[in-house]
C-alpha positions as CSV (number, residue, x, y, z in Angstrom):
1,X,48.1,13.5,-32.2
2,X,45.8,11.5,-34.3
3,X,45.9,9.1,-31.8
4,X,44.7,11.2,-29.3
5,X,41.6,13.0,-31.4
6,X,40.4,8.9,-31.8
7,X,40.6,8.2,-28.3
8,X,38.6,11.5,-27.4
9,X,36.6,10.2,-29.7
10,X,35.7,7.3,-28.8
11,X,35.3,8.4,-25.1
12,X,33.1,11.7,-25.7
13,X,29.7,9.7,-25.5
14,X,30.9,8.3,-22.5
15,X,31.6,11.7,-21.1
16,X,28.5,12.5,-22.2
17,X,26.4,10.4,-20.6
18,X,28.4,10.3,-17.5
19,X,28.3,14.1,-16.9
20,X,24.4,14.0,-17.5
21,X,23.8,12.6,-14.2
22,X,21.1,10.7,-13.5
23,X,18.1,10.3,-16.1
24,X,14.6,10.9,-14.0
25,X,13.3,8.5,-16.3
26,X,12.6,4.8,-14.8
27,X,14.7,2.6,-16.8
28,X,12.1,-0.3,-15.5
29,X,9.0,1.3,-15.1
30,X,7.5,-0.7,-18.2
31,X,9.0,-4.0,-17.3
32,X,7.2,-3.3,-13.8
33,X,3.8,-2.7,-15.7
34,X,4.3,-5.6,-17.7
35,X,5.1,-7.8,-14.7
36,X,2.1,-6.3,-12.9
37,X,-0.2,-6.4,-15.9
38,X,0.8,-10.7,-16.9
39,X,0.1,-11.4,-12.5
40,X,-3.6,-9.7,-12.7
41,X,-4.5,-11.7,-15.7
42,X,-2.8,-14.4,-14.6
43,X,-5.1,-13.6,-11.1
44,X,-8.0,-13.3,-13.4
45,X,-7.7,-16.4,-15.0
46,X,-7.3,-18.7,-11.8
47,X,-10.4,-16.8,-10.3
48,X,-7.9,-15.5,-7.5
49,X,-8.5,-11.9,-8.7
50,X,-10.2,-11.0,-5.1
51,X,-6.3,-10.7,-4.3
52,X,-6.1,-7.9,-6.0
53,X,-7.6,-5.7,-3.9
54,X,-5.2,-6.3,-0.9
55,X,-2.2,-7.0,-2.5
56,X,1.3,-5.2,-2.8
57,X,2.1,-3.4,-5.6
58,X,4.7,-1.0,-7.4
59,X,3.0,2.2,-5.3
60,X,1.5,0.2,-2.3
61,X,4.0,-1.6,0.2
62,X,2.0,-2.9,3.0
63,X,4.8,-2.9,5.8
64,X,4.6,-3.6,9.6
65,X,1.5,-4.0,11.1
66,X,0.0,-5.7,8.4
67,X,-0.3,-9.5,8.3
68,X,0.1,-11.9,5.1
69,X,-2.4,-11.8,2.4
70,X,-4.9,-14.7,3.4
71,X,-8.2,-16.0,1.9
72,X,-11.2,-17.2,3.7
73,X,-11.8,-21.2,4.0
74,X,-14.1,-23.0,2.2
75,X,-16.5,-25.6,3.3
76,X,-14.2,-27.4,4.3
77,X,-12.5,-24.8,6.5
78,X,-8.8,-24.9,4.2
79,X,-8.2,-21.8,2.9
80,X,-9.4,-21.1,-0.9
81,X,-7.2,-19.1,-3.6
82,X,-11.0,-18.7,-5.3
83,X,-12.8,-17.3,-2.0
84,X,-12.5,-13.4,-0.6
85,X,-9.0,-12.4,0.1
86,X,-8.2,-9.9,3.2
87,X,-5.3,-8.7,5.3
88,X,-5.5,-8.4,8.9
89,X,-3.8,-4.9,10.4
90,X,-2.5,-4.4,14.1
91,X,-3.2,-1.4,15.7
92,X,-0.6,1.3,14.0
93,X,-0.6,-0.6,10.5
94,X,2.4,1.6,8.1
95,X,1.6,1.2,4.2
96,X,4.4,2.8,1.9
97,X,2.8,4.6,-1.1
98,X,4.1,6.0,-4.4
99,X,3.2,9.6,-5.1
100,X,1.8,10.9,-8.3
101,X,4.3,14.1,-8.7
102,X,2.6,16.6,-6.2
103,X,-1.1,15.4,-7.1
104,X,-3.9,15.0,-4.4
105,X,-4.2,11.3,-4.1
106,X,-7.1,9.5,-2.4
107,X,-7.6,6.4,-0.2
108,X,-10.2,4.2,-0.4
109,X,-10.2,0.9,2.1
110,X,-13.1,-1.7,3.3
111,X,-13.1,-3.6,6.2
112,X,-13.8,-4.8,9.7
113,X,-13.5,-3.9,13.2
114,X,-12.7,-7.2,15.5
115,X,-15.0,-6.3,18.3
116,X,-13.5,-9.4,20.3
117,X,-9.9,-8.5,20.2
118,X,-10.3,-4.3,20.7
119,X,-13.6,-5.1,23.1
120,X,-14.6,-1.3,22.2
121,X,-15.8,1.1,19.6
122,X,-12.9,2.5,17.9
123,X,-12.1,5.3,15.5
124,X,-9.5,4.7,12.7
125,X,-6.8,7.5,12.0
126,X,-4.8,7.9,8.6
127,X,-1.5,9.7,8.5
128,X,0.4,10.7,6.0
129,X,4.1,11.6,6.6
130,X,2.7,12.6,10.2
131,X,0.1,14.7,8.7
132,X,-3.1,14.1,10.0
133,X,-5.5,13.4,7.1
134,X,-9.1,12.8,8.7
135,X,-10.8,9.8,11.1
136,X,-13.6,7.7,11.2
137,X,-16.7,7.6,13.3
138,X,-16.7,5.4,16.1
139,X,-16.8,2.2,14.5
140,X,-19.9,0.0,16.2
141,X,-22.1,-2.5,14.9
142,X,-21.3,-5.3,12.9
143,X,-18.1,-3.4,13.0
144,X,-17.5,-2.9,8.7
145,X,-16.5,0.0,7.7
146,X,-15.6,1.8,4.4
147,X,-12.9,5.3,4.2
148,X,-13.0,7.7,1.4
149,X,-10.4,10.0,2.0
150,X,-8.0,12.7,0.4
151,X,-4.7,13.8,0.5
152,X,-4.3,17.4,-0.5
153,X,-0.9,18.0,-2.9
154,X,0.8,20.1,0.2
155,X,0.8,17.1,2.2
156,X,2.7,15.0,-0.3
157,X,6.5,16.3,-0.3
158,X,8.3,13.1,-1.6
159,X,8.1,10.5,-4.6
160,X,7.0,7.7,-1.5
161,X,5.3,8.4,1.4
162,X,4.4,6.9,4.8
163,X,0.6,6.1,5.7
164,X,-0.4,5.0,9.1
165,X,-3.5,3.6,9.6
166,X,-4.2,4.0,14.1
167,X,-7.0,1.9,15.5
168,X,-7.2,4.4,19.1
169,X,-9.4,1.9,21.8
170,X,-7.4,-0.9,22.0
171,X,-6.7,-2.1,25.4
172,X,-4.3,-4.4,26.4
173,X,-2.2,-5.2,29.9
174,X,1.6,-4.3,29.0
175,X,2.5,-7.4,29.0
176,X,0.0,-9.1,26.9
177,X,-0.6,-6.8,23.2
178,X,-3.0,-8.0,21.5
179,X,-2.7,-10.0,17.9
180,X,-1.9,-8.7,14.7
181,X,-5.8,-8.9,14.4
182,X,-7.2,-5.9,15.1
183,X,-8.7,-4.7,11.8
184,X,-9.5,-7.0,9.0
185,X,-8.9,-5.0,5.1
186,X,-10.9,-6.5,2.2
187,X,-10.3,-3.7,-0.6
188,X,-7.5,-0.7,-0.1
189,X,-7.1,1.5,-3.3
190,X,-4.3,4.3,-4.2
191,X,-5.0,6.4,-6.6
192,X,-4.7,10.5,-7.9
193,X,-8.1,12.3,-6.6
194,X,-10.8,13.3,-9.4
């Protein structure tokens, strides 16, 4: 019997633990931060931090559609680690994005249109989990353009949620799409709406 009553003993916090499920609580969420927080000084420190702005993170994926993080070239046309860093985006571009709880959550993003490759004026769409969120303007002139936008709470129903990013205009034959290279993204931001 004694024997029994020890090993119940010893096994209770187990039970315990087992039959609590699931914590909610991110056992790596501050190892994440750390990580994050040592790679932007790190950034910083190697005048790189330009990066930054365009790079993947633990709430923004950039997924298909988007090309590699690249860097302008430097006067002697090699790419610099030091000069402005951008991401070039096809015409349906998917970003993944980490939701604050049910908060609104805003999107900001700077860029430009590649006049040569859509050979129109185009209007840029965001959607979120389908939802329609709002569009630009038609995009002319030198072709930069900078989106402020909002997500209201009701649109956000899971912890991660889909963004696409349409460029409409784009005209290709079937059997010749064009490049990756469609839009050009210098600065995208995710964050909850003030």
């Amino acid at each position: 019997m004694r024997r029994l009553v020890s090993i119940a003993a010893l096994l209770a916090p187990t039970l315990v633990v087992v039959g609590c499920g699931r914590s909610k609580v991110d056992p790596f969420a501050e190892e994440v931060r750390e990580r994050e927080a040592l790679a932007k000084t790190k950034l910083v420190e190697a005048d790189a931090g330009r990066a930054l702005s365009v790079s993947s993170t633990s709430e923004v994926q950039f997924e298909e559609g988007v090309g590699i993080l690249m860097y302008e070239p430097d006067s002697d046309g090699h790419p610099s680690f030091t000069n402005h860093a951008f991401r070039w985006l096809g015409q349906n571009a998917h970003v993944r994005l980490k939701t604050h709880d049910s908060h609104p959550m805003r999107i900001q993003m700077d860029g430009w249109v590649h006049h040569k490759v859509i050979g129109a004026w185009p209007v840029i769409s965001l959607y979120v989990d389908g939802v329609y969120i709002g569009s630009t303007n038609p995009i002319g002139g030198t072709g930069h353009f900078s989106i402020d936008m909002q997500v209201a709470d009701w649109a956000i129903r899971r912890p991660w949620v889909d963004l696409v990013i349409r460029t409409n205009a784009v005209g290709y034959h079937w059997g010749d799409p064009p490049e990756l290279k469609v839009l050009n993204i210098s600065r995208f931001a995710w964050s909850e709406a003030k």
